[in-house]
C-alpha positions as CSV (number, residue, x, y, z in Angstrom):
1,X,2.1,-3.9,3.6
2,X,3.7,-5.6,0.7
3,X,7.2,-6.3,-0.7
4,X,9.2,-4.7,-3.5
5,X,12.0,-4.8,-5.4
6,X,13.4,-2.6,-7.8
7,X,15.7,-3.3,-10.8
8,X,17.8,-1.1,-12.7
9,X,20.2,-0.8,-15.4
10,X,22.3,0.6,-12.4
11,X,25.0,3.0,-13.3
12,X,23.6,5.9,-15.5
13,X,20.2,6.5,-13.5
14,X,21.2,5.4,-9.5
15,X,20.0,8.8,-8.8
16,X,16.2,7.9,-9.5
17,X,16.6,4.7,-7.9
18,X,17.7,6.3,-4.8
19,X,15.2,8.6,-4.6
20,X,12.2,5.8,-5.3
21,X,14.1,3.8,-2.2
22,X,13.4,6.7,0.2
23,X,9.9,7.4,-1.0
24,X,8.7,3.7,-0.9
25,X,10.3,3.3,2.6
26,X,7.2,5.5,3.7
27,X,4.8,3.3,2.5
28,X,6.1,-0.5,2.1
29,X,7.2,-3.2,4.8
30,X,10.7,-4.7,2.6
31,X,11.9,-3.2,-0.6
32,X,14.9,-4.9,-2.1
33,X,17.1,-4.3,-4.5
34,X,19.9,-5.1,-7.1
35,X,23.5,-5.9,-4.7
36,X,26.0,-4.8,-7.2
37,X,29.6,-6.4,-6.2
38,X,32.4,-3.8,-6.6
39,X,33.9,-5.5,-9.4
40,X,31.4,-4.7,-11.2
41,X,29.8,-8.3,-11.4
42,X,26.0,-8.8,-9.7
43,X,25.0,-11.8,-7.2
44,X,22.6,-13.1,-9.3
45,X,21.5,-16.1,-6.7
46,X,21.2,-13.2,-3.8
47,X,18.9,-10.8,-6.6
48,X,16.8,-13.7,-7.9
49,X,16.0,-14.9,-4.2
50,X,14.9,-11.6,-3.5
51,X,12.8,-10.9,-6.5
52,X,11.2,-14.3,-6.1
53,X,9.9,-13.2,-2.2
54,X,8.3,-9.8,-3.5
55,X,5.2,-9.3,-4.7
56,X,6.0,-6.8,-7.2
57,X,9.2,-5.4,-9.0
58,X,10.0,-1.7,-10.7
59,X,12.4,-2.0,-13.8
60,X,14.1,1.1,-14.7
61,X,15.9,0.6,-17.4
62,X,18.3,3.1,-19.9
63,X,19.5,2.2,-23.3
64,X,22.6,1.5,-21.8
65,X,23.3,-2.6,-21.6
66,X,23.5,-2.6,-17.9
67,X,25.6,-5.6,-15.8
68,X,26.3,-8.7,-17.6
69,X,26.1,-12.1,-16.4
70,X,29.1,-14.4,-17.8
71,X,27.5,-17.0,-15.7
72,X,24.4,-18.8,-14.8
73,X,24.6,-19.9,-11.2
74,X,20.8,-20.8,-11.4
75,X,20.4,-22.8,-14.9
76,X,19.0,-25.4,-13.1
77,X,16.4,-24.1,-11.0
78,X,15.2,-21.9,-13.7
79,X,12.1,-22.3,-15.7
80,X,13.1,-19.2,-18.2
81,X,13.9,-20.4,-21.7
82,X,16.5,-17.2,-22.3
83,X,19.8,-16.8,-24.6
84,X,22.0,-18.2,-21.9
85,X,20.5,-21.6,-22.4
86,X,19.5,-21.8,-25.9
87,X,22.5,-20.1,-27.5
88,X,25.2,-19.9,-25.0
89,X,24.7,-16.5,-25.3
90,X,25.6,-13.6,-22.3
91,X,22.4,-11.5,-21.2
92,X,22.2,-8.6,-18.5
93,X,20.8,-9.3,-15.1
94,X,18.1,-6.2,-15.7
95,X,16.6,-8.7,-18.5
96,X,17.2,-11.6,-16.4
97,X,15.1,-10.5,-13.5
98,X,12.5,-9.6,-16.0
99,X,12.2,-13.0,-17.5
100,X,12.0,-14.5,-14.2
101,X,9.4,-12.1,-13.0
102,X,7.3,-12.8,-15.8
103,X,7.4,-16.5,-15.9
104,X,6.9,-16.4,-11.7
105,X,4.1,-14.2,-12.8
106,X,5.1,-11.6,-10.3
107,X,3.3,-8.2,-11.0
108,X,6.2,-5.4,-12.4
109,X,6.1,-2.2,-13.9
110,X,8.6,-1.1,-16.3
111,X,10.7,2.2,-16.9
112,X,12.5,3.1,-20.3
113,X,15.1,6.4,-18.9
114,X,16.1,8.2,-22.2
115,X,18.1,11.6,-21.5
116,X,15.9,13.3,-24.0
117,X,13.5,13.6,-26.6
118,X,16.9,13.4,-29.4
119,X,18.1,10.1,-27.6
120,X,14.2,8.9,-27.9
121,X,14.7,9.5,-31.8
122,X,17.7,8.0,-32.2
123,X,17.0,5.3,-29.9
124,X,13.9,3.9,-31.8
125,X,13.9,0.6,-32.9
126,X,17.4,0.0,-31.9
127,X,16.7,-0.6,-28.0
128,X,17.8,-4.1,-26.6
129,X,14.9,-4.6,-24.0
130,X,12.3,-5.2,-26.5
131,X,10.3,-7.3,-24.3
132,X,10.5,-5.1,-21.4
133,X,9.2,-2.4,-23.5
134,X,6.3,-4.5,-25.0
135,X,5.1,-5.0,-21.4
136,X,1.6,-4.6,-20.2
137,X,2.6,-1.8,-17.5
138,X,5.6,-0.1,-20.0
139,X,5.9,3.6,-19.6
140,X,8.3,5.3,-21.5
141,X,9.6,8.7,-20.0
142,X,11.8,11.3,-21.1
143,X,13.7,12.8,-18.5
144,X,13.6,16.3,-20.1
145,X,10.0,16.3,-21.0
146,X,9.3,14.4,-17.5
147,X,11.4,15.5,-14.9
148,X,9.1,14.4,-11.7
149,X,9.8,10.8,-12.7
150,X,10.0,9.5,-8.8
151,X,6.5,11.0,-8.6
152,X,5.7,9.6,-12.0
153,X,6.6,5.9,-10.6
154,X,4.6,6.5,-7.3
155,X,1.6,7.0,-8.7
156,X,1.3,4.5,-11.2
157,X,2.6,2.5,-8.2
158,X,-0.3,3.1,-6.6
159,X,-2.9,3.0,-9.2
160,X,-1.6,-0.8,-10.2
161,X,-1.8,-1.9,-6.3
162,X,-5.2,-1.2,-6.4
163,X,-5.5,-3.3,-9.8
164,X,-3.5,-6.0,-8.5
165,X,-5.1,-6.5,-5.4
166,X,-8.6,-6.4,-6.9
167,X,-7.7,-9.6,-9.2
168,X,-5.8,-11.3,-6.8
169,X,-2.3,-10.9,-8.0
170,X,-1.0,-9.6,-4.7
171,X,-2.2,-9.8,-1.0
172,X,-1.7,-7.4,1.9
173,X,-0.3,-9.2,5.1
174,X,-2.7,-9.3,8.2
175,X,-5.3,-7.4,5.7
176,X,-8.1,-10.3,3.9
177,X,-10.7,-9.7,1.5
178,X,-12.5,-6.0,1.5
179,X,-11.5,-5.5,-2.2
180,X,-14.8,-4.0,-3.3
181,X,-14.5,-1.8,-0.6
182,X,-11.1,-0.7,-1.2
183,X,-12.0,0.3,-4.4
184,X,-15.3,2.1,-3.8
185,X,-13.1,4.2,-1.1
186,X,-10.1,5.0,-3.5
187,X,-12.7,6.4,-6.2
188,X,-14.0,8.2,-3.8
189,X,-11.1,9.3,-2.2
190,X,-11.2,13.4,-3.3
191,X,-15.3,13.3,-1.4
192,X,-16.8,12.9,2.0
193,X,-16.6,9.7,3.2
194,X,-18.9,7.8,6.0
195,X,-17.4,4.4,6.8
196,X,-20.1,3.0,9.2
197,X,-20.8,-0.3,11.3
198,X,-20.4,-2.6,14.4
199,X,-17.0,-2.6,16.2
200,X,-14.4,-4.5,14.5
201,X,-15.5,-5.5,11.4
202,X,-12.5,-3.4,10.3
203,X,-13.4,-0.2,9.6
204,X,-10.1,1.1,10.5
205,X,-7.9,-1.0,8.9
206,X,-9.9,-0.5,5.8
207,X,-9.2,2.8,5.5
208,X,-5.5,2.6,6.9
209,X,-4.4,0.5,3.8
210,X,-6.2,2.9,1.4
211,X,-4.1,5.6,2.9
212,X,-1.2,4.0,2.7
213,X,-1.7,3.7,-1.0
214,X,-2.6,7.6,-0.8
215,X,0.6,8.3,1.2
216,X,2.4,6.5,-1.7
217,X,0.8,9.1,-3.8
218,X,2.3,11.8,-2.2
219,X,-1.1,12.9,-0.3
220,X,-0.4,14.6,3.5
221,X,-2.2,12.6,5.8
222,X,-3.9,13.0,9.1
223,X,-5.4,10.4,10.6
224,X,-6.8,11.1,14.6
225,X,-8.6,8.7,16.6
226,X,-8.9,7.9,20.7
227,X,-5.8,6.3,22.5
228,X,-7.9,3.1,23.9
229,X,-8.5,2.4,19.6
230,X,-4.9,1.9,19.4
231,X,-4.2,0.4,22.5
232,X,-6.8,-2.1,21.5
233,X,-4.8,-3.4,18.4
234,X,-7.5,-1.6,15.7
235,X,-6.1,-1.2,12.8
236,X,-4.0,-1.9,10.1
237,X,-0.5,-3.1,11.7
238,X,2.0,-1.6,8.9
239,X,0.2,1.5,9.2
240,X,1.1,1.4,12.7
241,X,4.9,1.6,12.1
242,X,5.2,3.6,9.1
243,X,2.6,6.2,10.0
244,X,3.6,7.3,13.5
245,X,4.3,10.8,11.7
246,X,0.6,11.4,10.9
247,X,-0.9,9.7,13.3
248,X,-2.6,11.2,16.2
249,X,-4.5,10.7,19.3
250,X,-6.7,12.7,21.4
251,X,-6.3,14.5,24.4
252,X,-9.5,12.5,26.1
253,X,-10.0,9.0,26.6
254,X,-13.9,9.7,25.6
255,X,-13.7,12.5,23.1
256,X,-12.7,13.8,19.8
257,X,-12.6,17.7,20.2
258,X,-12.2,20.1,17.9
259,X,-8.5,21.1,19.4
260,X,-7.2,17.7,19.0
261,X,-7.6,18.0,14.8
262,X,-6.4,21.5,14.9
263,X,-3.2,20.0,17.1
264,X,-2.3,17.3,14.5
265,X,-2.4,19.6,11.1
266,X,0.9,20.2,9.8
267,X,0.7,24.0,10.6
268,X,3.5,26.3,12.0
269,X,1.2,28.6,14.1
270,X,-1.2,26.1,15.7
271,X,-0.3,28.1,18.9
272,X,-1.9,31.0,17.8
273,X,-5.1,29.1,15.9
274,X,-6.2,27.8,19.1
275,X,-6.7,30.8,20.5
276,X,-8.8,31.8,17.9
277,X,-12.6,31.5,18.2
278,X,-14.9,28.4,17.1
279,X,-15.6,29.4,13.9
280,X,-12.1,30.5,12.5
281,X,-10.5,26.8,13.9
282,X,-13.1,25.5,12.0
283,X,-12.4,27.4,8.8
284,X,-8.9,26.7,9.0
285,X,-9.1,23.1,9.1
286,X,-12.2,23.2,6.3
287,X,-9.4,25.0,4.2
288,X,-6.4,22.7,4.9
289,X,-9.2,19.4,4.0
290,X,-10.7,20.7,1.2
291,X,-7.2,20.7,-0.7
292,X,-6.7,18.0,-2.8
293,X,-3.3,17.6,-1.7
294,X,-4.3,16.6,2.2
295,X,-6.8,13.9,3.4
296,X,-8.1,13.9,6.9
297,X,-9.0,10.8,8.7
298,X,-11.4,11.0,11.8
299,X,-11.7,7.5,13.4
300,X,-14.4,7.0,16.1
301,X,-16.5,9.7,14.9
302,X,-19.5,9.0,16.7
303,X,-17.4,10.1,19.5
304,X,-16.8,13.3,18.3
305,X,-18.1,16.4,19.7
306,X,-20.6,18.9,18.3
307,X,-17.7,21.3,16.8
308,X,-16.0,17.9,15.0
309,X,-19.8,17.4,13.6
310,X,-19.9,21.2,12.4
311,X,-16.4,20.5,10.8
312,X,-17.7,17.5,9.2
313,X,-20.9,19.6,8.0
314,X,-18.6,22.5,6.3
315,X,-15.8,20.9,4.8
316,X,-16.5,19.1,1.5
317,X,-13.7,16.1,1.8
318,X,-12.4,13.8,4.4
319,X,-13.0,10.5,5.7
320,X,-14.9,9.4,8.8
321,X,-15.6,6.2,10.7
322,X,-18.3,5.2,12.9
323,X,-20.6,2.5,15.1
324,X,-24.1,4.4,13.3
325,X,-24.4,5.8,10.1
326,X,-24.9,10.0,11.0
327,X,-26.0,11.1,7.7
328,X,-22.9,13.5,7.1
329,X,-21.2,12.3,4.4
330,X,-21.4,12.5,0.0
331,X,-20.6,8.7,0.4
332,X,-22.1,6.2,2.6
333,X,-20.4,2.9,3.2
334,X,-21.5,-0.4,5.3
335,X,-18.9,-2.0,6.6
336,X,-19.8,-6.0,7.0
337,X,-18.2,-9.0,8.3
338,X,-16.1,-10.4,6.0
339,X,-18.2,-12.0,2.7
340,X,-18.8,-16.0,3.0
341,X,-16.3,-16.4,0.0
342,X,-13.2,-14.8,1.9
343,X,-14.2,-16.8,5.3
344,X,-12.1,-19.6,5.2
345,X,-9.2,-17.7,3.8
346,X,-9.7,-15.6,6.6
347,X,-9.4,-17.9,9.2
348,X,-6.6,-19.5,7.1
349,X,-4.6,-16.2,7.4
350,X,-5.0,-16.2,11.0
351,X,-3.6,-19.6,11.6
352,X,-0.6,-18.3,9.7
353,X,0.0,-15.0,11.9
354,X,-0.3,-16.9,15.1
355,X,1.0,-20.2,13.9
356,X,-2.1,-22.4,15.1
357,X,-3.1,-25.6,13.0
358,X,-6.9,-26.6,13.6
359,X,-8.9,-29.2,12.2
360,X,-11.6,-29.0,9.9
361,X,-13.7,-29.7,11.9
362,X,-12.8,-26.7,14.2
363,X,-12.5,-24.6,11.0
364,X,-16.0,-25.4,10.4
365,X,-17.6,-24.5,13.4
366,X,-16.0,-20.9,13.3
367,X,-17.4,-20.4,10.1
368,X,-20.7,-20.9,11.7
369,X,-20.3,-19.1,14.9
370,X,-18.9,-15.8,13.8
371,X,-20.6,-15.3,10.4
372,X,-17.6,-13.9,9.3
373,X,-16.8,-11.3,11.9
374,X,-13.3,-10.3,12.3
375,X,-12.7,-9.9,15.4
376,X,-14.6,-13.1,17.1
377,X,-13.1,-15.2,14.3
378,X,-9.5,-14.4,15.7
379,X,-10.6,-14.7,19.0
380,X,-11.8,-18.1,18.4
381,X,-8.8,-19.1,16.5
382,X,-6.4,-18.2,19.4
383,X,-8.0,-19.8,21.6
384,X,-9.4,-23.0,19.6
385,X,-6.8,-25.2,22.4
386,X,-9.9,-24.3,25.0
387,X,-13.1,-24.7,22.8
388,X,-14.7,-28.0,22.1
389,X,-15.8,-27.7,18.7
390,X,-17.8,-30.8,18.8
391,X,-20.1,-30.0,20.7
């Protein structure tokens, strides 16, 4: 979905760093990091071409000085005016990457790791990364008083996607415009949810990235649909790979039944639930949806049967897809084409994932043709080498 990479003040907090590796992994497509040379001295070249090709960066930073550079291998491609270059002076490559991330204009979030609330005390107004701590997206967090801080980072992780999506500071690959929508989903994220409208206007992919960003949370997700959806390419493609784990298909190539949620809920005695009657599988997966810990994702619900529709009736969360609007859900949302402002940039993407190059002109005429449906748009575009656009 997107790219990350995470700096740190290495040696006195590798544990937290670790752990935010294995959790991102989940969720994100690339996450780099710091490559510390045993020595002790950091390729700075290696780091800074990495941090330049993410779209975001987590600094977590300690009051100790971290790495030092004694040497600027990229003075001269560098646009940050920073001690090395004005005094001669030696810098660390935590503050390095930060400079550089703020004069790329790369969205970061930032980290101070104090011990406790003593060191805090004593630390005050003595820390060196006074800009990193004067950041826009700065949280300070005291180990003792904040122990959970891997959950601590994922969630304002998650929250500042959102935000930086919304005013165009990062882009998801293979995933164009919809920000409106991503937001009136996430807000409503804890509610019933209908998405509803024609095939392939994206539906599903709308709702894969926003649980992706939910999954980042922390949230247990369960996402089931019908085996031709997939086979079809619907969806969200990162969601694809890294959500194998919670993603489910039914049994029938027509049908959503009732058995095929009940199979896919993290449960250890699904064997005995299913022989139970309609009304207590239903119960069961009411209770496992109404926590706020677990969101369930039906896809093609207007194939569901009448038990899915009773579930859907009693349970007072989830999310639900489908060709007609049914009425079930708290919140009800149209899924369009994609809006005339995002057209082009659409189409543009397109050309970039399948490496076509087409003329204005040709540009143009899509524009018109598909009104800004996803689906005929990429049709058109792969196949633009057949079409006379002229005429």
């Amino acid at each position: 979905m997107l790219n990350v990479y995470i700096s740190s003040t290495y040696r006195n907090i590798a544990e937290y760093r670790s752990k935010i590796l294995d959790k991102l992994e989940a969720v994100f497509e690339d996450i780099g990091i710091e490559t510390f040379i045993p020595n002790g001295s950091t390729s700075q070249e290696t780091c800074i071409s990495n941090l330049k090709q993410s779209d975001m960066v987590i600094f977590i930073i300690s009051p100790a000085y971290g790495t030092i550079l004694y040497e600027c291998l990229c003075r001269e491609n560098c646009q940050v005016k920073c001690l090395m270059k004005s005094k001669d002076s030696k810098i660390t490559s935590t503050l390095c990457e930060f400079n550089i991330a703020k004069v790329e204009g790369i969205p970061h979030q930032t980290y101070l790791v104090l011990k406790d609330v003593e060191e805090a005390r004593l630390r005050k107004g003595t820390l060196i990364y006074e800009d990193l701590i004067a950041s826009e997206y700065c949280y300070g967090v005291c180990v003792d008083e904040k122990p959970d801080i891997v959950d601590i980072i994922r969630e304002h992780l998650a929250n500042n996607v959102i935000k930086w999506y919304t005013s165009k500071k990062i882009r998801f690959n293979n995933f164009c415009n919809r920000r409106k929508e991503l937001n009136e989903l996430t807000d409503n994220i804890n509610r019933k949810v209908e998405l509803h409208g024609v095939g392939g206007v994206g539906k599903t992919a709308l709702v894969q990235v926003a649980l992706l960003i939910q999954k980042l949370k922390g949230k247990n997700i369960v996402a089931i649909g019908l085996e031709q959806s997939y086979a079809s390419g619907s969806g969200f493609e990162v969601f694809k790979k890294k959500g194998k784990k919670f993603q489910h298909k039914a049994k029938s190539i027509r049908t959503i039944a009732i058995h095929d949620i009940l199979d896919a809920l993290p449960l250890p005695n699904i064997e005995e639930l299913r022989n139970k009657g309609k009304k207590e599988i239903i119960q069961v997966i009411v209770d496992f949806v109404d926590n706020e810990e677990n969101i369930l994702f039906i896809d093609d619900f207007h194939l569901a049967d009448e038990n899915v529709r009773d579930l859907i009736k009693e349970a007072n969360r989830g999310i639900f897809s489908s060709r007609k609007n049914t009425g079930l859900g708290n919140v009800e949302m149209l899924i369009e084409g994609i809006s005339e402002d995002d057209r082009l940039d659409f189409i543009n993407l397109i050309c970039e994932r399948f490496e076509k190059e087409l003329t204005i002109d040709a540009k143009t005429a899509i524009l018109q043709i598909t009104e800004g449906h996803p689906v005929a748009t990429e049709l058109l575009v792969k196949n633009h080498d057949r079409i006379n656009f002229t005429k």
